[in-house]
MARLUMSE-350128 format. One record per residue (C-alpha): residue number from 1; x, y, z. Coordinates in steps of 0.1 Angstrom, whole numbers. Layout:
// residues N
[atom NUM, [X, Y, Z]];
...
END
This chain:
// residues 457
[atom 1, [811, 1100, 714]];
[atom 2, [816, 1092, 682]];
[atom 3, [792, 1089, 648]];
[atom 4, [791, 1052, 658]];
[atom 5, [765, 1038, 680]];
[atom 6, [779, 1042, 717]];
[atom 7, [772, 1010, 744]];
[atom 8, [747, 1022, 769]];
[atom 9, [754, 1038, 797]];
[atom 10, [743, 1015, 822]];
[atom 11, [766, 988, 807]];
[atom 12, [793, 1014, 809]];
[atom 13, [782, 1027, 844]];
[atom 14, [787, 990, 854]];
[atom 15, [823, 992, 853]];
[atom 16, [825, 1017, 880]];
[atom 17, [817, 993, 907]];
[atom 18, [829, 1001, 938]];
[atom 19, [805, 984, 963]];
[atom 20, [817, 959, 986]];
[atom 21, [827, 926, 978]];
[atom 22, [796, 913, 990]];
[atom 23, [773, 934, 972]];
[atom 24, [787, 915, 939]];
[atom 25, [785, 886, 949]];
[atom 26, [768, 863, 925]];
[atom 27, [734, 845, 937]];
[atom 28, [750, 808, 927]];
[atom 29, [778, 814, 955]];
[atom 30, [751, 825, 978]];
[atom 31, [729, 793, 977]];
[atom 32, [734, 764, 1006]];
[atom 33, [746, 731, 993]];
[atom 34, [723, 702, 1006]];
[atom 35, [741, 667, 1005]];
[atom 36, [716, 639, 991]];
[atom 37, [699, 620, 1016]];
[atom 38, [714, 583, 1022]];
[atom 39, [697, 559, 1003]];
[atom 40, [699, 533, 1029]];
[atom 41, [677, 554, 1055]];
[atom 42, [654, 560, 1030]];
[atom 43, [644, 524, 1024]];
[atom 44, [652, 518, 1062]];
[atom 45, [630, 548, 1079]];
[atom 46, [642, 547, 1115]];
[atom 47, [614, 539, 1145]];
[atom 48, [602, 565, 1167]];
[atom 49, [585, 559, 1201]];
[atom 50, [559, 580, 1213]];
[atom 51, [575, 609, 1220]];
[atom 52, [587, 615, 1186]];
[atom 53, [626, 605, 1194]];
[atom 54, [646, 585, 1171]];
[atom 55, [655, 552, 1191]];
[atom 56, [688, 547, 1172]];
[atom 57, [718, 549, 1200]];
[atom 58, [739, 581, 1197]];
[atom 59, [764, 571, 1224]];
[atom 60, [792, 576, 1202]];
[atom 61, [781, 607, 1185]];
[atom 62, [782, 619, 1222]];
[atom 63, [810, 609, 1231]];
[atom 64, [826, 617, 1201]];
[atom 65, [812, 659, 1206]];
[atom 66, [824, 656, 1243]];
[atom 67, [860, 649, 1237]];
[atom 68, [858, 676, 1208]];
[atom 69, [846, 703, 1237]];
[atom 70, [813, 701, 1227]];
[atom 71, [816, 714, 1188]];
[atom 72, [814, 697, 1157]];
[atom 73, [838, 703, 1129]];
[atom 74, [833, 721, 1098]];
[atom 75, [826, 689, 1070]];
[atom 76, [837, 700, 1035]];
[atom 77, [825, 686, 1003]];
[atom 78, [843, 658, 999]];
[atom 79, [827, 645, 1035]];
[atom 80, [864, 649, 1050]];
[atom 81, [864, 668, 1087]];
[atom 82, [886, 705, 1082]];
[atom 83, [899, 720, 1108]];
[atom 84, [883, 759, 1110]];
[atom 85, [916, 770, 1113]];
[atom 86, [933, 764, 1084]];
[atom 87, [905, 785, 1067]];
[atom 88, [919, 825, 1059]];
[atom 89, [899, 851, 1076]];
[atom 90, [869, 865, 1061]];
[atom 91, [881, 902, 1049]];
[atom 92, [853, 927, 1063]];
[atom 93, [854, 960, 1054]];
[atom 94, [863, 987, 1069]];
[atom 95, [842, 1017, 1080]];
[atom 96, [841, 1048, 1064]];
[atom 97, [869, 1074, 1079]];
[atom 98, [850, 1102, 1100]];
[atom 99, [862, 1136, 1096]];
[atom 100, [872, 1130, 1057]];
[atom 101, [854, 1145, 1029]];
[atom 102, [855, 1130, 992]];
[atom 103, [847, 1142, 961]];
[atom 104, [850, 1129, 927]];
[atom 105, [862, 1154, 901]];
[atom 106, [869, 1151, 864]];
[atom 107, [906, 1143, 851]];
[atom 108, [924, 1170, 832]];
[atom 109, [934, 1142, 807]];
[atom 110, [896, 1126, 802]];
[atom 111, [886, 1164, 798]];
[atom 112, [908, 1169, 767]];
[atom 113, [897, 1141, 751]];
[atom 114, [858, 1151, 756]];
[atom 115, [868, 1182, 741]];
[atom 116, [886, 1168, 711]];
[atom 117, [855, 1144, 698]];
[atom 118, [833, 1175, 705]];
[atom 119, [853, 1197, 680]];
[atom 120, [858, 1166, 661]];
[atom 121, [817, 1162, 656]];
[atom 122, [807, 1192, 659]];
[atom 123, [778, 1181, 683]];
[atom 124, [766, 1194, 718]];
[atom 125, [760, 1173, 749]];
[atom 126, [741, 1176, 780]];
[atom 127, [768, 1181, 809]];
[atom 128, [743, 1153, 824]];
[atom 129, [756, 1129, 799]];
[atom 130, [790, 1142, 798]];
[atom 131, [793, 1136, 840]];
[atom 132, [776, 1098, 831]];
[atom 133, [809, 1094, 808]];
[atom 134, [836, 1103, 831]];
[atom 135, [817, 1082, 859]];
[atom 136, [817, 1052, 834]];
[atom 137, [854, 1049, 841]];
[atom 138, [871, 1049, 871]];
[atom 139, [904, 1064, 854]];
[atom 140, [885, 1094, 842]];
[atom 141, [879, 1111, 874]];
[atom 142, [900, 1121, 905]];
[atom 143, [891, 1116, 940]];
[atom 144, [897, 1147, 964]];
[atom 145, [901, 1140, 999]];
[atom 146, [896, 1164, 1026]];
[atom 147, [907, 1162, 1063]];
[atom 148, [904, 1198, 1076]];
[atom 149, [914, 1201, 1114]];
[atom 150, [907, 1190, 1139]];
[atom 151, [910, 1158, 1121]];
[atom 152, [947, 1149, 1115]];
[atom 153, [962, 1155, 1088]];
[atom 154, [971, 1132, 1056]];
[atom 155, [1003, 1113, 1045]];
[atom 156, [999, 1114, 1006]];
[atom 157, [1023, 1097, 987]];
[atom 158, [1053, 1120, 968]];
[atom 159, [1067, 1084, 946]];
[atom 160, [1040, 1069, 946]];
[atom 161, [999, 1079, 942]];
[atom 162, [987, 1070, 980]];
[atom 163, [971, 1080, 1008]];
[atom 164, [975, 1068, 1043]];
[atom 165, [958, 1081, 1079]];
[atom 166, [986, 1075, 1104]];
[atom 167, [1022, 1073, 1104]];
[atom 168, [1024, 1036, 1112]];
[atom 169, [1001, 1026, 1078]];
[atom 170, [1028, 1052, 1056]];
[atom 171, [1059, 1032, 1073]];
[atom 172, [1044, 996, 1063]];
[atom 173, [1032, 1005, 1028]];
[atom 174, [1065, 1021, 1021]];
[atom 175, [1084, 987, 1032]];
[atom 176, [1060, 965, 1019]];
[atom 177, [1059, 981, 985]];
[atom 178, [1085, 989, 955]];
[atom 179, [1094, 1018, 969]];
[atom 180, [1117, 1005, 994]];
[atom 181, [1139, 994, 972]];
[atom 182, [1145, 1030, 965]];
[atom 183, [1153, 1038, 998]];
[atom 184, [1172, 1009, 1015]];
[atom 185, [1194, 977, 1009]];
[atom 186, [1182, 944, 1015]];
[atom 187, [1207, 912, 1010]];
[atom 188, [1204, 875, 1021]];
[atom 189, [1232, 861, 1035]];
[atom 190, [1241, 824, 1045]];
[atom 191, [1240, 813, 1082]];
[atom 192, [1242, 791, 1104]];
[atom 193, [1212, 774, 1112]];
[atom 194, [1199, 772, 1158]];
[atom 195, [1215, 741, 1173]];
[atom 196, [1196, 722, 1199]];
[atom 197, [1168, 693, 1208]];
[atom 198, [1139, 703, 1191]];
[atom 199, [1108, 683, 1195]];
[atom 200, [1084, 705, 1179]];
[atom 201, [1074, 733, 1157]];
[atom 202, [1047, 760, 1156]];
[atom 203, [1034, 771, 1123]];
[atom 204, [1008, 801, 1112]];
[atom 205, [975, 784, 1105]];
[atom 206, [965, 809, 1079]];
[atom 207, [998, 813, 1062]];
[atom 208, [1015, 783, 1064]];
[atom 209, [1051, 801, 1075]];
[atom 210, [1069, 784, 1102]];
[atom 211, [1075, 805, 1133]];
[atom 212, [1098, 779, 1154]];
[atom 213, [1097, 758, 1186]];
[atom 214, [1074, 777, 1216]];
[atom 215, [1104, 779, 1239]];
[atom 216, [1129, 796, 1210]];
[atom 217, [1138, 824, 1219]];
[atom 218, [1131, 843, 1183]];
[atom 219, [1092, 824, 1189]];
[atom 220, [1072, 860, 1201]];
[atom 221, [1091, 879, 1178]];
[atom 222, [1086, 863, 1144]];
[atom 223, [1046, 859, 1158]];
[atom 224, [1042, 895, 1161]];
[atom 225, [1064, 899, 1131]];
[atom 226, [1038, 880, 1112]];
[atom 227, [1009, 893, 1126]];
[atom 228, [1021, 929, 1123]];
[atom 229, [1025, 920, 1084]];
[atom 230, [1004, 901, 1073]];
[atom 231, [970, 906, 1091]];
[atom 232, [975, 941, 1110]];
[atom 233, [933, 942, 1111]];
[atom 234, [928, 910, 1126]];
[atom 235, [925, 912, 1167]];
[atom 236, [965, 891, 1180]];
[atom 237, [947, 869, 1204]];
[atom 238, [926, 862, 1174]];
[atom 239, [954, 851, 1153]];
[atom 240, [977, 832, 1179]];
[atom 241, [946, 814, 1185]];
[atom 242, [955, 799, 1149]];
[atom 243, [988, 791, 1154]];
[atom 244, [993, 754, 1149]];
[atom 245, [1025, 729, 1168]];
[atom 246, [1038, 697, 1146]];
[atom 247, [1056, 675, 1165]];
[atom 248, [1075, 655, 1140]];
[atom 249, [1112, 649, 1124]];
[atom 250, [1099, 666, 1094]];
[atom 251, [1087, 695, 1106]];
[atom 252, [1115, 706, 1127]];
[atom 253, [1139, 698, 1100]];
[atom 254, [1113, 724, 1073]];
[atom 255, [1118, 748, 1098]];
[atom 256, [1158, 742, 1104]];
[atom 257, [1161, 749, 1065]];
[atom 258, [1144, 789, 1066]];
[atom 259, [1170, 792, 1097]];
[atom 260, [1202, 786, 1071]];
[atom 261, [1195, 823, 1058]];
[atom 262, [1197, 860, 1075]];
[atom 263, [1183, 890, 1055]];
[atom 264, [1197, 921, 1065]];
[atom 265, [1190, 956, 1054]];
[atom 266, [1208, 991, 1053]];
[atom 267, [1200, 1028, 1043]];
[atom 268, [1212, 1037, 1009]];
[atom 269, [1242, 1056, 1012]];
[atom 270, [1252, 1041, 1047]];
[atom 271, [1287, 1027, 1056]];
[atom 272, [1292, 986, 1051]];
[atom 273, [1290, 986, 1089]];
[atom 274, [1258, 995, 1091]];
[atom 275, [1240, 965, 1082]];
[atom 276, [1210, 959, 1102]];
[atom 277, [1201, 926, 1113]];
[atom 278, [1166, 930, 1134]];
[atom 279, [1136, 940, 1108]];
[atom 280, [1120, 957, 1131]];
[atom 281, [1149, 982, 1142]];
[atom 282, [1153, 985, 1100]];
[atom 283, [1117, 992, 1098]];
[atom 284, [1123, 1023, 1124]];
[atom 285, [1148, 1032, 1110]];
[atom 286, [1133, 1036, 1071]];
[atom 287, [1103, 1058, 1092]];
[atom 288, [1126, 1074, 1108]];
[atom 289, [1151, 1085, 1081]];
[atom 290, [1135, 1082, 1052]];
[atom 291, [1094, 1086, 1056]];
[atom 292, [1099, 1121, 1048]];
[atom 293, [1113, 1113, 1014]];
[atom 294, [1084, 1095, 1002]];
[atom 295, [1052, 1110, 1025]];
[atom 296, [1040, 1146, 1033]];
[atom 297, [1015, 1153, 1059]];
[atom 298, [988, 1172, 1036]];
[atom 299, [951, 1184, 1049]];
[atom 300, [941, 1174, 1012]];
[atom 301, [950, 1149, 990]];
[atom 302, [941, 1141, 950]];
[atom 303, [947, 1109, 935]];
[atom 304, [937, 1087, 907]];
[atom 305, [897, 1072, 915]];
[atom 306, [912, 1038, 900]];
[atom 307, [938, 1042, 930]];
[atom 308, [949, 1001, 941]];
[atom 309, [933, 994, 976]];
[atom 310, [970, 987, 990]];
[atom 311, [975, 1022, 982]];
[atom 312, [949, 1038, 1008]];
[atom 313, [939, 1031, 1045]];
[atom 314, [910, 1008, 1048]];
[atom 315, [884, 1034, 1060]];
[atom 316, [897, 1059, 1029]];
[atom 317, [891, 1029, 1005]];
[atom 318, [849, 1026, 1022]];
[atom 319, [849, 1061, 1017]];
[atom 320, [862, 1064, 986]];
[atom 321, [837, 1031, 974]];
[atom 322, [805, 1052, 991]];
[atom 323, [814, 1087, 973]];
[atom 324, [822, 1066, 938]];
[atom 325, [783, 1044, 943]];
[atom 326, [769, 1081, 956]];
[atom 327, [777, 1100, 919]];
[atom 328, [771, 1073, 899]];
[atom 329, [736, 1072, 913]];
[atom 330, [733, 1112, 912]];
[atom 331, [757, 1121, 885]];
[atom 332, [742, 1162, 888]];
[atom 333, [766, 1164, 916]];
[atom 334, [796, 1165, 891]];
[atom 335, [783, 1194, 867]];
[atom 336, [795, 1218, 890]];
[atom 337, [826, 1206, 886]];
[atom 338, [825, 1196, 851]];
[atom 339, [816, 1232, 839]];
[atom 340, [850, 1243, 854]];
[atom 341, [872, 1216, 835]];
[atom 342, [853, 1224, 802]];
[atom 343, [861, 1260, 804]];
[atom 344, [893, 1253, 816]];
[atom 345, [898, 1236, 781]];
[atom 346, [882, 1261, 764]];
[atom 347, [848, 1251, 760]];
[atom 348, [817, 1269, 763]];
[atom 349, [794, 1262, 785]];
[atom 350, [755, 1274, 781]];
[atom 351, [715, 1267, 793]];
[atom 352, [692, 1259, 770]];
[atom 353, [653, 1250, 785]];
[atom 354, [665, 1250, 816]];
[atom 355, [691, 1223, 809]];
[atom 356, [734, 1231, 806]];
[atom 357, [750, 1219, 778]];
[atom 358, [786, 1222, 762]];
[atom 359, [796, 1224, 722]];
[atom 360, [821, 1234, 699]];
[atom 361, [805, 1266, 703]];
[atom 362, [783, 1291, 722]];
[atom 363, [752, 1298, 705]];
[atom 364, [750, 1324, 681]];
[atom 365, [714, 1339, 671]];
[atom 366, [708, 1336, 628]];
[atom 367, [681, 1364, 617]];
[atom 368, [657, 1354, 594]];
[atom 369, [665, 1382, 574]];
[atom 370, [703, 1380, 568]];
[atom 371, [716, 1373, 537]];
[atom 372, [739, 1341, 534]];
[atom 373, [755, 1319, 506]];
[atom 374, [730, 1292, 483]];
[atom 375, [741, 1262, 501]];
[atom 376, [739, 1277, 537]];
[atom 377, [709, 1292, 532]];
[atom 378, [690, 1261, 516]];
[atom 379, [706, 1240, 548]];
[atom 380, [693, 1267, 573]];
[atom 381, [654, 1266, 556]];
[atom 382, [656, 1233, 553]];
[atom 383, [656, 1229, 592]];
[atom 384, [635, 1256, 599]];
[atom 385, [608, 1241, 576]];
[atom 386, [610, 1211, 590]];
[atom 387, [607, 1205, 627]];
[atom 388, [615, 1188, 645]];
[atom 389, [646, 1184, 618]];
[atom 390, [669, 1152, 617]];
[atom 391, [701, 1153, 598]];
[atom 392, [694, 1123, 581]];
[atom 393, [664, 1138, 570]];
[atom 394, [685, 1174, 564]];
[atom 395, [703, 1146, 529]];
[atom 396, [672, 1135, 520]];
[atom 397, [657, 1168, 520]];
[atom 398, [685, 1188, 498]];
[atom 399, [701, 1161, 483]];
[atom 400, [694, 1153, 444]];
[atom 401, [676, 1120, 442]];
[atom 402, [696, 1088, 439]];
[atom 403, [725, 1105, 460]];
[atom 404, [743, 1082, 487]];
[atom 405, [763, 1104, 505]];
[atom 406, [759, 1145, 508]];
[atom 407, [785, 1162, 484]];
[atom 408, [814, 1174, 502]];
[atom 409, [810, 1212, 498]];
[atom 410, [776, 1203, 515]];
[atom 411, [790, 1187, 546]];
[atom 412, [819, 1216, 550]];
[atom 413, [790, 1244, 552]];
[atom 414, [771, 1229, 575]];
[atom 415, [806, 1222, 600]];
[atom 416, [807, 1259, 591]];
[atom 417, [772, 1268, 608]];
[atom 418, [779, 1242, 637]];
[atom 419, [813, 1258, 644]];
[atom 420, [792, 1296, 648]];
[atom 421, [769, 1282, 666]];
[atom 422, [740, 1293, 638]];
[atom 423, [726, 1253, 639]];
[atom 424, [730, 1231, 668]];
[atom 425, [735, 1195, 665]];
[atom 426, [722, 1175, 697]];
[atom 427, [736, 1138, 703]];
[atom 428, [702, 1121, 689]];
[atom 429, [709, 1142, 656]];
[atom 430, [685, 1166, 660]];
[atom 431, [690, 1198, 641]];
[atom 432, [680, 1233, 656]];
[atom 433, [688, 1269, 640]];
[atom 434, [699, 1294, 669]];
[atom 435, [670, 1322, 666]];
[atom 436, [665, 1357, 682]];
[atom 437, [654, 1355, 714]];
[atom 438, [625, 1382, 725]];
[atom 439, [632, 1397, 756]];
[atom 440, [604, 1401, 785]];
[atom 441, [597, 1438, 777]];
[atom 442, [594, 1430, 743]];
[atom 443, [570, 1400, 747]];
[atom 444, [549, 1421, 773]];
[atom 445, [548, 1453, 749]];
[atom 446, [535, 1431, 720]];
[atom 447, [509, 1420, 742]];
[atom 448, [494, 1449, 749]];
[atom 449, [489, 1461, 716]];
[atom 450, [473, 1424, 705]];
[atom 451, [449, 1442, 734]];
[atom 452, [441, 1474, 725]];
[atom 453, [436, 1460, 689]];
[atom 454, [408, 1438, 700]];
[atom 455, [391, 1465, 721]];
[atom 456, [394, 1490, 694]];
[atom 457, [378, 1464, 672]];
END
């Protein structure tokens, strides 16, 4: 909002993208990659009988799809066969949460600033333009979320801005994050490593992290460990599906090597005895002792728009995206909104042909006949003579012939008159004085006597 030319909006608006992944998705990754055609069967068409079928043998291709149950596997790039599994899930979004309201609102800190280059130029804005600025930005706005009964209520996040539906997501986010370390001990300790003939190893397909011979007895509990983890959305027959056995020297001994360390965790504040070997009993006990430290249960919640995705529930994040796309398309929804920050800062806020608009001040009416100083009063006939009136112009106009620059006593009275509210200075520089407004009865009365003159006449 400065005297400088500002980048357009829709460049700016482009920032606040908060579509799905796919909607961004450039057109080059969406296009199908067709290998070149052998040059060999080119110069070599094959023969077809009558029927149209080539009459090379496939026998082995058959066979071949038989003994992989029927399938053929996924051929990459470099014409090498990839097993499917090996590939991570595709991410797919979440649906929106049912039952929760959101609602972007401007920040108190963006607010200030919008007020301090307003004073600074002395200009007013359309509260149109001024929502379009706060919705360039994800940082300048807030985003409300409601969750009034019979919905559940909200865990919002007292160290930390988040927001989570259910207990369970709170619990993992607050052990996954930096804020356990706030709240519990963790140490790694040297072991001894399982003895015993191992002939092979199971491994996470996706992940890569061993999980241990099937018939361990630690094998179901590090795979649900994982999959509790690491990919909570994804369906568990779905994942053990991609668990993967090696059956080899190497592998066993890979695995042997994460067995020669325990990690073990205890509550802050807790004896030396009371280590904690199992993570999933130190996991209950963090939700169980300590949840309440970091997590309130809240019917509405207020955090940053710019919040990270790991910080909210899946569905809040879809919401969140479809309420951020919604006011960037219709930013009138904000000026509600926007009218209470301004004049919480101070600001006035007025109509003007039917359009609201904020300024360093509220308009002031300027009678033609009142008496003011040489330079005001040259500025303020200047504009009036000259409609519509353009401050560039408003220099030329007054200015002595050959000057550059307006004089500074010049430029300080007409700050004056912009600070009253006598002239009004719009963002395209357009100069308007403030006049008397007639009121209705007034219009209507000089009506009537423009009547009775011409019927007297």
């Amino acid at each position: 909002m400065s005297d400088t030319e500002p980048p357009s909006l829709n460049d700016l608006l482009s920032s606040f993208a908060l579509g799905p992944a796919w909607a961004r998705a450039t057109e080059g990754s969406q296009q199908e990659r067709v290998s070149k055609p052998d040059s060999k069967s080119e110069e070599h068409p094959p023969r077809r009988d009558v029927r149209g079928r080539d009459d090379r043998r496939s026998a082995p291709r058959d066979r071949d799809r038989e003994r992989d149950g029927g399938r053929r596997p996924s051929q990459g790039r470099d014409r090498k066969f990839e097993d499917r599994r090996s590939v991570p899930p595709r991410n797919e979004e979440a649906a929106p949460e049912k039952g929760v309201r959101v609602t972007l609102v401007p920040d108190t800190q963006a607010i200030h600033l919008i007020r301090k280059e307003i004073l600074h130029v002395a200009r007013v804005y359309p509260l149109i333009d001024v929502a379009k600025i706060l919705l360039a930005e994800r940082g300048r706005c807030h985003a409300l979320f409601e969750a009034p009964a019979p919905h559940a209520p909200l865990f919002l996040g007292k160290l930390d801005e988040s927001v989570f539906l259910t207990r369970d997501e709170a619990t993992r986010h607050l052990w996954q994050s930096d804020l356990k370390d706030q709240l519990i001990d963790e140490e790694t300790i040297e072991v001894d490593p399982p003895t015993g003939n191992f002939q092979l190893v199971a491994k996470c397909g996706i992940s890569g992290e061993w999980l241990g011979p099937p018939n361990f007895h630690a094998y179901q509990v590090n795979l649900r460990r994982l999959h509790h983890e690491r990919f909570p959305t994804m369906p568990f027959a779905t994942y053990s599906a991609k668990v993967r056995t090696e059956r080899s020297e190497e592998a066993v001994t890979a695995w042997l090597e994460t067995m020669k360390q325990k990690t073990r965790w205890r509550i802050k504040g807790d004896a030396d005895d009371a280590w904690i070997d199992d993570r999933s009993e130190a996991e209950r006990a963090l939700a169980t002792r300590c949840l309440d430290q970091a997590f309130a249960e809240v019917s509405h919640a207020e955090v940053q728009a710019s919040v990270l995705p790991k910080n909210l529930s899946p569905s809040l994040m879809t919401s969140l995206k479809l309420a951020g796309n919604y006011a960037r398309n219709h930013p009138a929804i904000m000026i509600p909104a926007v009218c209470k920050a301004l004049e919480a800062e101070h600001l006035p806020v007025f109509k003007r042909q039917g359009k609201l608009f904020t300024g360093p001040a509220r308009p002031l009416p300027l009678p033609r006949g009142v008496t003011l100083a040489d330079r005001p009063a040259i500025i303020v006939g200047w504009i009036r003579d000259n409609k519509p009136a353009k401050l560039e112009g408003l220099w030329k106009g007054i200015l002595p012939e050959g000057s550059t620059a307006p004089p500074v006593e010049f430029a300080a009275d007409l700050f004056w008159l912009l600070q009253q509210g006598h002239i009004l200075l719009f963002t395209d520089d357009t100069l308007v004085v403030q006049e008397i407004r007639e009121s209705p009865s007034t219009k209507t009365g000089r009506a009537r006597k423009k009547r009775k003159s011409k019927k007297s006449s």
